[in-house]
C-alpha angles and dihedrals in degrees: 000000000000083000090063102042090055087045089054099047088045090054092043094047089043086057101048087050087058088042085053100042092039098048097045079047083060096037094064098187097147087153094061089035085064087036095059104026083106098066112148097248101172120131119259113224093191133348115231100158125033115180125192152165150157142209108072130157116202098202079075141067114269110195093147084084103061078053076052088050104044086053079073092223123201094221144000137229131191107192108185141327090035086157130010108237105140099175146111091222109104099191080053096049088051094051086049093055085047093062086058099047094041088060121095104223082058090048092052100047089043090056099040103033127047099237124183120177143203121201132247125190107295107048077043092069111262140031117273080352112161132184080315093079111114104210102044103121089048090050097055086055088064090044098050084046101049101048090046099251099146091125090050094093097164086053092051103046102047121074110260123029102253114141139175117213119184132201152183122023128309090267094056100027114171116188124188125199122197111195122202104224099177124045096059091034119131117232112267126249115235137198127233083269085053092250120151107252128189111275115215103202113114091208102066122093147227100181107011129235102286107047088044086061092046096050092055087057083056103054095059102050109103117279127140083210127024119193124201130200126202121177090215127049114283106183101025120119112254114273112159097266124098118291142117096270085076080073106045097170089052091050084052090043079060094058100035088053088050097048087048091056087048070222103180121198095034113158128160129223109191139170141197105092098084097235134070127248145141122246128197125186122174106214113200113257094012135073118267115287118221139201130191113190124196115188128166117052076156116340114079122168090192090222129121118230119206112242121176089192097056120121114206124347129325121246121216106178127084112300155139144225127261127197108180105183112206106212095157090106114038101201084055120031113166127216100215111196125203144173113222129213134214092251100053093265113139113217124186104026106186126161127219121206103219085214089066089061096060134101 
């Protein structure tokens, strides 16, 4: 029996290597192969800073990430729209992913910060595009090339393009959760103004089947904190952009899967609005639920969006997410979240008791 279950991983895992191997042959990217090769690789003992952001165009400058730089994260998220593309033209997707790598300011946070991404809509391939969009599987392809992820084998093989990485000790677990909000997506409901509007169906879907199953595995998997990020807003009020609360069944599905896993510590970091803010919602029967959203590393709409659920003030310039996690006493770390500037300036500056965040 134990013959056969070793046969059976060994098959699997030989599979996925030729899934791997086959499917980078057919990518063909050797430009962005030179371009992030230099990818930060060292192990993390233990993450104390975790820096993040969304929204950049890479046919503009991108200073905010040497300020990024010079916070000496100790890692980096992208967490959607990390480049415009918005195309079906695979040849022109990869030239656009070229203009980013090929940027100093990239090249600088790549080499001195660990930094893992998750996509939004338009690194995906279209704008507000969902699991319609013809040319998803070719265009993870580019994105797994592109963000050097040739040794992620359970990434690659499955469809989407959603991951879970760990790191640090038992004692200061910190698991992160990139959902993929987009391949498996349902098509949004609109208005007669064409704004996005709350679908009732219980059927529809956010995630899919099968990364909903997977993310219930997750959650119960050790970590004194689970972060979850989400490339569209989880906690904000509904307010005829994209965000979970157009699927309101499938934003309940969230807290009911995290009650099930009895799953302590969960945030969630998320992108797309182009500002930055911090959301709080108090599901019954569970901890507050918080979601600090950084939007802007170049794109800014200046324009303030109401939010019931905000905490704090809303910041509309160019800016990035901050997560400082204080282990130094271990019956009371704090998860302090900020919202940081251009200039270096650190805005919000709220702190979360991990206590509060407990069954």
């Amino acid at each position: 029996m134990v013959n056969n279950i070793y046969q059976i991983k060994m098959k699997q895992l030989q599979n996925a290597m030729l899934f791997v191997a086959f499917t980078f042959i057919l990518s063909g990217c050797k430009k962005i192969d030179d371009c992030t090769r230099h990818f930060k690789n060292d192990p993390i003992p233990q993450l104390s800073r975790i820096c993040f952001g969304s929204c950049s165009s890479q046919n503009k400058a991108q200073p905010i990430l040497n300020t990024i730089v010079d916070k000496k994260p100790d890692l980096f998220i992208y967490a959607g729209d990390n480049m415009y593309a918005d195309t079906d033209d695979m040849k022109a997707m990869e030239a656009e992913y070229y203009k980013l790598c090929k940027k100093d300011e990239f090249q600088r946070l790549i080499s001195n910060v660990k930094t893992i991404a998750t996509w939004d809509d338009h690194d995906y391939g279209a704008n507000d595009s969902g699991k319609h969009y013809s040319k998803k599987a070719e265009s993870k392809l580019k994105f797994l090339n592109f963000w050097g992820e040739f040794n992620n084998l359970e990434r690659a093989i499955h469809e989407g393009i959603y991951t879970s990485y760990y790191w640090g000790d038992s004692i200061h677990r910190v698991q992160v959760i990139l959902l993929d909000c987009r391949t498996f997506r349902d098509d949004l409901l609109t208005d007669a103004n064409e704004n996005y509007i709350q679908n009732p169906d219980p059927n529809v879907t956010m995630l899919g089947s099968e990364q909903w199953n997977w993310l219930k595995t997750e959650l119960t998997v050790p970590a004194k904190i689970r972060i979850i990020v989400s490339s569209t807003q989880f906690a904000r009020t509904h307010d005829g952009y994209e965000a979970w609360d157009n699927f309101p069944h499938e934003q309940e599905r969230m807290i009911q899967t995290i009650k099930d896993a009895h799953a302590n510590g969960v945030v969630f970091i998320s992108g797309d609005v182009h500002l930055g803010e911090l959301s709080k919602i108090n599901p019954a029967g569970l901890y507050p639920i918080y979601d600090l959203t950084s939007s802007g590393l170049t794109q800014l709409e200046g324009v303030d969006i109401p939010n019931a659920n905000r905490i704090g003030d809303v910041e509309l310039d160019y800016n990035f997410g901050m997560i400082d996690i204080d282990w130094q006493d271990p019956n009371n770390v704090l998860l302090n979240m900020k919202i940081g500037l251009l200039q270096g300036t650190e805005k919000l500056k709220y702190s979360i008791p991990l206590n509060d965040l407990q069954f």
